[in-house]
C-alpha positions as CSV (number, residue, x, y, z in Angstrom):
1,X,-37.0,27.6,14.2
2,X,-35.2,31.2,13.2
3,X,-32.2,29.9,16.1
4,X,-31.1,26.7,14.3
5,X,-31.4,28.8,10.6
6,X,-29.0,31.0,12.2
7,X,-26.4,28.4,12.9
8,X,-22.9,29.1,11.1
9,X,-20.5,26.5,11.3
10,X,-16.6,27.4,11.1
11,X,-14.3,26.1,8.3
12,X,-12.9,23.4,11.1
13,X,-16.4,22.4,12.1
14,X,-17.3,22.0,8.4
15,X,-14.6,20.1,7.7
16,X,-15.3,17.8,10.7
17,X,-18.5,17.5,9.8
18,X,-16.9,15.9,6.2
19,X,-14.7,13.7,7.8
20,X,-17.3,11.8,9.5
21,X,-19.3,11.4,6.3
22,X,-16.3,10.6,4.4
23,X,-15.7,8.0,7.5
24,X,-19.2,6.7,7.2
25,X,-19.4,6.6,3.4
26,X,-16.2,4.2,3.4
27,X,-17.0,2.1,6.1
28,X,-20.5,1.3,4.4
29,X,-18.9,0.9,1.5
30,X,-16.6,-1.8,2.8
31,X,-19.3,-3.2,4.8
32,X,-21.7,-3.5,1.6
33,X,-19.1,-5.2,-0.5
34,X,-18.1,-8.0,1.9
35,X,-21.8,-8.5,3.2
36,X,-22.8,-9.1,-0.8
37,X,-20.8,-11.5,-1.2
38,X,-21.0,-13.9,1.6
39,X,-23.5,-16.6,1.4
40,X,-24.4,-16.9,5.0
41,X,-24.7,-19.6,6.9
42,X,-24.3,-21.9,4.0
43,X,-21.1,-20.8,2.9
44,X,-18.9,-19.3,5.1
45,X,-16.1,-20.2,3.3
46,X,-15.9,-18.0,0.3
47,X,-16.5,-13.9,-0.4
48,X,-18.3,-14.4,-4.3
49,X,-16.0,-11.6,-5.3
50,X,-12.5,-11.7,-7.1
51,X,-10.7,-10.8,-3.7
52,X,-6.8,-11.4,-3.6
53,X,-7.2,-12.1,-0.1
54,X,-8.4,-15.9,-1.5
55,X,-4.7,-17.0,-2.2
56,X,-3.7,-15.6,1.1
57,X,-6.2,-17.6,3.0
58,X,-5.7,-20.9,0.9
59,X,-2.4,-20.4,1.5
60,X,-3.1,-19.5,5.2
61,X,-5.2,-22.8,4.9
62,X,-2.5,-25.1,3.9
63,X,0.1,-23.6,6.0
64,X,-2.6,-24.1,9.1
65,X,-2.7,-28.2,8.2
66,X,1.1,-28.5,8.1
67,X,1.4,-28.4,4.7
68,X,2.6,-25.2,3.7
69,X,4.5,-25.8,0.4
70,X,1.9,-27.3,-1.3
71,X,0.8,-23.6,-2.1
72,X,3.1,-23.3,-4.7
73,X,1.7,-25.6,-6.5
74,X,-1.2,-23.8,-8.5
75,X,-3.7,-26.8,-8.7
76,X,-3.7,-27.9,-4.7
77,X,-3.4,-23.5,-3.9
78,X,-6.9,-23.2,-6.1
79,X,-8.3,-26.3,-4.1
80,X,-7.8,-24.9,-1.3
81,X,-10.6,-22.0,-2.0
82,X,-11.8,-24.3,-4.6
83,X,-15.7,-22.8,-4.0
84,X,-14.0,-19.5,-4.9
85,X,-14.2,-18.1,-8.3
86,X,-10.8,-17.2,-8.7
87,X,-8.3,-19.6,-11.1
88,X,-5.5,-17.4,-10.9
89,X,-4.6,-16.6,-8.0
90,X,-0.4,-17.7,-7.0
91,X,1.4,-17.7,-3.9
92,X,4.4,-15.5,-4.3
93,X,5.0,-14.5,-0.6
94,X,9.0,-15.0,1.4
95,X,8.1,-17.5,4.0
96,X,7.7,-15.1,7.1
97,X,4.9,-13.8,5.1
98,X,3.7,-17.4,5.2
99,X,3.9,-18.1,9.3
100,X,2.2,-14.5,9.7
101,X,-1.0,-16.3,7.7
102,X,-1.1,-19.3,9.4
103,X,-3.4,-17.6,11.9
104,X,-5.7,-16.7,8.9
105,X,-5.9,-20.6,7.4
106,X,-7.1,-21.5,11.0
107,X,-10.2,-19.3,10.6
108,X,-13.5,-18.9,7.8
109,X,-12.6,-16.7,5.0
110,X,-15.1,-14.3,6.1
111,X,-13.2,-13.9,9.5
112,X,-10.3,-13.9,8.2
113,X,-11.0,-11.4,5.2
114,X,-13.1,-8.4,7.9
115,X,-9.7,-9.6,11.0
116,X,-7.7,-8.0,8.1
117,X,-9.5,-5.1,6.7
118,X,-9.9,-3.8,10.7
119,X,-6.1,-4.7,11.5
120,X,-5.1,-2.9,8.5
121,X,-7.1,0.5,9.7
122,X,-6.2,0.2,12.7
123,X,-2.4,0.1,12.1
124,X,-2.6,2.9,9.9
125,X,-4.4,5.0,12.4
126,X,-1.9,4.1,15.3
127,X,0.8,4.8,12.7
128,X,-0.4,8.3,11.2
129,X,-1.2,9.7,14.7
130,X,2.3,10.8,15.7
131,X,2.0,13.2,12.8
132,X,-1.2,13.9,13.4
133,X,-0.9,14.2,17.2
134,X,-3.4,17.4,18.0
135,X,-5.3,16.8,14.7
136,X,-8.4,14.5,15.0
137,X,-9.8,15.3,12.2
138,X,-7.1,14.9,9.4
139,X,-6.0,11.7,11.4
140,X,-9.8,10.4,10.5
141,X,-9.2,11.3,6.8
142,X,-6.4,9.5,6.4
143,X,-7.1,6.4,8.1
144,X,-10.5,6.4,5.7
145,X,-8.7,7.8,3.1
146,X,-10.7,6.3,-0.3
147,X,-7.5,6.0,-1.7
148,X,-7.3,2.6,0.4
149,X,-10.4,1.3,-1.1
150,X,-8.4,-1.1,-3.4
151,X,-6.1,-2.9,-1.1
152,X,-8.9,-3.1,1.5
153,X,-11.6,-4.7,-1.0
154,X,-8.9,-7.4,-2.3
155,X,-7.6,-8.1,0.8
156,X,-4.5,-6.9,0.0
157,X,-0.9,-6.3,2.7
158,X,-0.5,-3.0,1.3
159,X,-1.7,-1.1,4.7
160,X,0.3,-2.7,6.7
161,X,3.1,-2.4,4.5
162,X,2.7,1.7,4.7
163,X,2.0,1.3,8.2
164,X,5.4,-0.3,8.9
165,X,6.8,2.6,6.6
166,X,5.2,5.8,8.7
167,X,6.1,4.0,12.0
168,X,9.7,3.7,10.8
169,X,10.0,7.4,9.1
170,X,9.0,8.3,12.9
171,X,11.5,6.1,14.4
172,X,13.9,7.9,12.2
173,X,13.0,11.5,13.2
174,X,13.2,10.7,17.0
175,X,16.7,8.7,16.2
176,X,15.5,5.6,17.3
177,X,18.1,3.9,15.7
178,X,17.3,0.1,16.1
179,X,13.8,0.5,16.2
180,X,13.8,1.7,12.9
181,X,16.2,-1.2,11.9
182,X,13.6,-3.2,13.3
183,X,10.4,-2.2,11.4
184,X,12.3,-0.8,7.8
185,X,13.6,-4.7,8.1
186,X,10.4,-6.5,8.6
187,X,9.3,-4.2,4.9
188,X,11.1,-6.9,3.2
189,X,7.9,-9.3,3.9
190,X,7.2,-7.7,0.9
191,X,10.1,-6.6,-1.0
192,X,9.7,-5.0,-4.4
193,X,8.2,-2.1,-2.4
194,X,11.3,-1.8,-0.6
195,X,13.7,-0.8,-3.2
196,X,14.3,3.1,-2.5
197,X,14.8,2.2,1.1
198,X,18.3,1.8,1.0
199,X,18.9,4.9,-1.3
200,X,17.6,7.6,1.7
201,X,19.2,5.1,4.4
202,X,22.3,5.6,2.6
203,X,21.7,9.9,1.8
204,X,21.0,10.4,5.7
205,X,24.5,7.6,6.6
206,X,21.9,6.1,8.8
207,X,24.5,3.4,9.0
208,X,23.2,2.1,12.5
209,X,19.7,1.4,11.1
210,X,21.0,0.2,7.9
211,X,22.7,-2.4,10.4
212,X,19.9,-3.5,12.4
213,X,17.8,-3.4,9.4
214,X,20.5,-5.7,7.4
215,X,20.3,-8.0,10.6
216,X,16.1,-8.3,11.2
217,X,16.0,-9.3,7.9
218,X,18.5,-12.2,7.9
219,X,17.1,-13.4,11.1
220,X,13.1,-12.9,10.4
221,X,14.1,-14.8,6.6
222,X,16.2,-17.1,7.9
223,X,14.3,-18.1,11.3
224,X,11.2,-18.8,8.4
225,X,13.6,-20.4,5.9
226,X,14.5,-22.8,8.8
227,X,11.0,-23.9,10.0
228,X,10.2,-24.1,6.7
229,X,12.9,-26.0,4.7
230,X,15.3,-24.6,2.0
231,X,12.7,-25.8,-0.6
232,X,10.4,-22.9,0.4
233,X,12.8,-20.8,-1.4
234,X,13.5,-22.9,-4.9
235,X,9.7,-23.4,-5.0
236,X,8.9,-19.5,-4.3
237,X,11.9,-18.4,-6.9
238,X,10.4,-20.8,-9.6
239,X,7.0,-20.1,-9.1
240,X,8.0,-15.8,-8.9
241,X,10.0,-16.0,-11.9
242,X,7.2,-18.1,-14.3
243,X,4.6,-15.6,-13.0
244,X,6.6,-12.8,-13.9
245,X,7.5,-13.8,-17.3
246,X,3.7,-14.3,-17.7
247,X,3.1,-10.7,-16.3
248,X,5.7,-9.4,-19.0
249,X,3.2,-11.1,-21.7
250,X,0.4,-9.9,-20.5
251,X,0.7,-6.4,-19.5
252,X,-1.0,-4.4,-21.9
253,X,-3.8,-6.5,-21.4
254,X,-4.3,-6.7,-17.4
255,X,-6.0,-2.8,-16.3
256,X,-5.2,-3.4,-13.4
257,X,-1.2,-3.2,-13.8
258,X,-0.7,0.6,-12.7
259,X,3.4,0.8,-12.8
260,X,5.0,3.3,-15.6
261,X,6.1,0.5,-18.4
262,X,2.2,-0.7,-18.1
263,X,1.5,3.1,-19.1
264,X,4.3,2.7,-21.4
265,X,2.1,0.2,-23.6
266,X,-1.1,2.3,-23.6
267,X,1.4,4.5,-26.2
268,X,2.3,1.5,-28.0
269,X,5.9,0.0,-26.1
270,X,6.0,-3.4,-26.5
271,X,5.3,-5.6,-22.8
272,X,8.8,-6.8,-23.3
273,X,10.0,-3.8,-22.5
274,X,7.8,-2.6,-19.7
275,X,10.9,-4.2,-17.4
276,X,13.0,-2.2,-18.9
277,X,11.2,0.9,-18.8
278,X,10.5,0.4,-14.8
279,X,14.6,-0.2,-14.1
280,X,15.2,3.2,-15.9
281,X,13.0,4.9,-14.0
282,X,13.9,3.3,-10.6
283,X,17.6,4.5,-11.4
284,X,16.2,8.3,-11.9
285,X,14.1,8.6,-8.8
286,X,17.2,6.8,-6.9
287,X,19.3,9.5,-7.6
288,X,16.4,12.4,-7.4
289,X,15.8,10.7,-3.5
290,X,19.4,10.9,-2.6
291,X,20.2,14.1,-3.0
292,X,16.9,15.8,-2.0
293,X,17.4,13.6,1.4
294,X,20.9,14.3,1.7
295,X,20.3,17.8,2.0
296,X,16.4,17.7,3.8
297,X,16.1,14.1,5.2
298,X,13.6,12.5,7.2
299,X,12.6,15.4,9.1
300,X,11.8,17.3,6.1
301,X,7.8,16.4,5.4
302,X,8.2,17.6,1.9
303,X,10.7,14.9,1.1
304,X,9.1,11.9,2.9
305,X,6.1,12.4,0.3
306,X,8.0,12.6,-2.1
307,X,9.6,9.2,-0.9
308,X,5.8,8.0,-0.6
309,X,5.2,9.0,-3.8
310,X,8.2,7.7,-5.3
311,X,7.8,4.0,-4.1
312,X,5.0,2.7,-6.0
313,X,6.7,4.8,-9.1
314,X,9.5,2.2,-8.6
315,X,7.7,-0.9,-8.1
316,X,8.8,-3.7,-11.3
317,X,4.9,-4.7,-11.5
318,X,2.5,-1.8,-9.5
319,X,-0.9,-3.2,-9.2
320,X,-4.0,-0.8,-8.2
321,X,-4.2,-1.4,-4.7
322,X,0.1,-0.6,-4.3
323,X,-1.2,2.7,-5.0
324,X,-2.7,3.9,-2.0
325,X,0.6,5.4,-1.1
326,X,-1.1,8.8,-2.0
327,X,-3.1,9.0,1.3
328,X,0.9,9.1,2.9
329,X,1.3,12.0,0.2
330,X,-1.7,13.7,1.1
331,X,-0.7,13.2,5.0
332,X,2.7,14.7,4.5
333,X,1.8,17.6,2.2
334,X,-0.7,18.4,4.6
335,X,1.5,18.8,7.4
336,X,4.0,20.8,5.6
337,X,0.9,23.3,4.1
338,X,1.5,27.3,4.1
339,X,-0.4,29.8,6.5
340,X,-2.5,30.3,3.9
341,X,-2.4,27.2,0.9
342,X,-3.7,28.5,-2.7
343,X,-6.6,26.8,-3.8
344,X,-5.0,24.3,-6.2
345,X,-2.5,22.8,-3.5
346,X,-6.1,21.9,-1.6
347,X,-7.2,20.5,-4.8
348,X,-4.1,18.2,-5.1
349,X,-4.5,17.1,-1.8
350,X,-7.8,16.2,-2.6
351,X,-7.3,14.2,-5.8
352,X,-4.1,12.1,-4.1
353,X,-6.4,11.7,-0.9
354,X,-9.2,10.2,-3.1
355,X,-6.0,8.6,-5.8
356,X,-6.7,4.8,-6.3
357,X,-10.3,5.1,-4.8
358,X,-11.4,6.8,-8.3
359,X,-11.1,3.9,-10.7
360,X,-13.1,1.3,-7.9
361,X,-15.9,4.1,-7.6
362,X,-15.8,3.9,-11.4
363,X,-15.8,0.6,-11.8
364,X,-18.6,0.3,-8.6
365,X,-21.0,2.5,-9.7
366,X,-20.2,4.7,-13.5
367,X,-18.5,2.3,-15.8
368,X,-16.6,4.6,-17.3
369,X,-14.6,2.9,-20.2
370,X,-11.2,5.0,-19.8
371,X,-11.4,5.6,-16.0
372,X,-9.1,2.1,-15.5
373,X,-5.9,2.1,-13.1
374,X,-3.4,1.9,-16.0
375,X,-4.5,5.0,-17.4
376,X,-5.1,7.2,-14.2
377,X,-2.7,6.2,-11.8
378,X,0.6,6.8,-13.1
379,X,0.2,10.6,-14.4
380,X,-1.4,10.8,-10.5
381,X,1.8,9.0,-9.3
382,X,4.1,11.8,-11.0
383,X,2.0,14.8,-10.1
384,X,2.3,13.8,-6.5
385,X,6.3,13.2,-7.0
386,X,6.5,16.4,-8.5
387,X,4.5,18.8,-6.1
388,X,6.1,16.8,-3.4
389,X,9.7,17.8,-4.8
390,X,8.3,21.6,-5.2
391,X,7.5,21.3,-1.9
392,X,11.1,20.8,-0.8
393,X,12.4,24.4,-1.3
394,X,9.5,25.5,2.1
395,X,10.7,22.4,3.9
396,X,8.5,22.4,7.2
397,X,10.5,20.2,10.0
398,X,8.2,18.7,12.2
399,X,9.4,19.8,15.8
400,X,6.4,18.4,17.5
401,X,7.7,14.7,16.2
């Protein structure tokens, strides 16, 4: 017995040893909270949770019958899932969004909903393992990173959104000119992420990619438009703009709105203004990003967190699960870290690794009034901008990428 009392584990084998519980902890916890829901064999048609994912399937659904603008019509969209509890849930996609989904509307929800959550991990972990080439066990962290936990629970795009992202920052550093073109032009599926894009294209005269990208958009958008009919697009601007000016009414009310005018209110801003407030700050981090990657650029890890960072900062209307662009902080800081990191850049790490995951454990399993998205995820969103652009003057340029 004395032999295995003996046993001392390294620092690396102690911190493997976490990243398979951390592993195990989030696929349970994902497993647990679709199993719940799912009213099996009776209903296979409907997770009994408020899961975003149900307006992408109706839609999917419609789409799949040949009838795809009929999910912008709110009444026939909510028929669609109509033994779902959601009423208000809009389809608000570009139409290549819509052809990608018409897989999705030819399968159950359930299929569907777990196709999605293992797509999205999987993409991430093919995405993050160029940076993580000889590192296993960090590559596991990320990929599980509980900072995903509210895209993957409602079913949301925003893994493969940051997995297009990482594979095109990679493109870049290898000067894969039109396959970064390719991917940073496909982002536009879903575009108010997209905005500071342009801004670093533009600080590295990337004007190749800025090309391609120019063109894979026209011809993804157009190629859908076509298929489609030009009424996709006056349908999806009507519908965008009267769910928008609903937003702007109710943002002080809706937690989960995470962007900094939806912070703004918590002070006392009025939600007409939360527009305004967003546009400011999207014109300061423009200019921050263009001359940090003017001089640093892509290869510079320090600066692509800070971009990661910066994104969801931007966004007009940041929801909770936009947010998990901290695990792509935590990735990059972690690449870039000292010989020997201080204690409190570990502790960072750790709270923009675990970011968005903190107000669904809260919500799960505490129900702690204050711990909502609106109130923790901004502040989280700046400290992670900030360190990142501390970060810059010990740039760290990633040779083995």
């Amino acid at each position: 017995m004395r032999e295995f009392t003996n046993i001392s584990l390294s620092a690396r084998q102690r911190f493997g040893l976490f990243a398979f519980a951390n592993s195990l902890w989030i696929m349970a916890f994902l497993g647990l909270f679709t199993a719940y829901g799912i009213d099996y064999p009776r209903d296979v048609e409907c997770v009994d949770r408020a899961v975003d994912f149900h307006a992408l399937w109706g839609a999917g659904r419609l789409a799949y019958a040949g009838d795809p603008l009929s999910a912008f019509s709110h009444a026939i969209l909510l028929d669609a899932f109509k033994s779902c509890p959601r009423d208000d849930m809009f389809w608000l996609y570009p139409a290549p969004v819509m052809v990608l989904l018409t897989a999705v509307g030819a399968v159950s929800f359930f299929t569907g909903y777990v196709a999605l959550m293992a797509l999205s991990l999987i993409l991430i972990a093919l995405s993050a393992r160029p940076f993580l080439r000889n590192d296993a066990i960090a590559l596991s962290l990320v990929v599980f990173a509980p900072a995903w936990l509210p895209a993957l629970l409602s079913g949301q795009l925003t893994l493969l959104w940051c997995a297009g992202l990482m594979a095109a920052l990679y493109m870049m550093r290898q000067n894969r000119h039109v396959a970064a073109g390719i991917l940073i032009g496909c982002l536009t599926l879903k575009p108010t992420l997209g905005l500071l894009i342009p801004v670093i294209l533009f600080a590295e005269r990337r004007y190749a990619t800025i090309i391609v990208a120019t063109g894979t958009t026209i011809i993804i958008h157009v190629a859908a438009i076509a298929f489609y009919g030009f009424d996709y697009v006056t349908l999806w601007m009507d519908v965008s703009f009267n769910q928008s000016a609903i937003e702007r009414g109710d943002v002080a009310a809706n937690p989960a709105l995470s962007s900094f005018g939806s912070f703004t209110t918590l002070f006392g801003v009025p939600g007409d203004y939360t527009t305004l407030a967003n546009a400011g700050l999207l014109i300061v981090l423009a200019v921050i990003l263009f001359f940090v990657w003017r001089k640093h650029g892509v290869k510079s890890d320090a600066a692509c967190a800070a971009l990661c960072a910066a994104i969801p900062l931007s966004a007009p209307y940041l929801w909770h699960y936009d947010a998990g662009f901290l695990a792509l902080v935590a990735l990059f800081l972690y690449r870039m870290r000292l010989s020997k990191p201080p204690i409190y850049f570990w502790i960072l790490l750790a709270v923009f690794w675990f970011g968005p995951g903190i107000p669904v454990v809260n919500h799960t399993l505490f129900h702690i009034v204050w711990i909502y998205p609106t109130l923790v995820l901004p502040p989280m969103l700046f400290a992670a901008f900030t360190f990142s652009l501390l970060q810059v003057k010990h740039p760290r340029y990633a040779a083995e990428t």
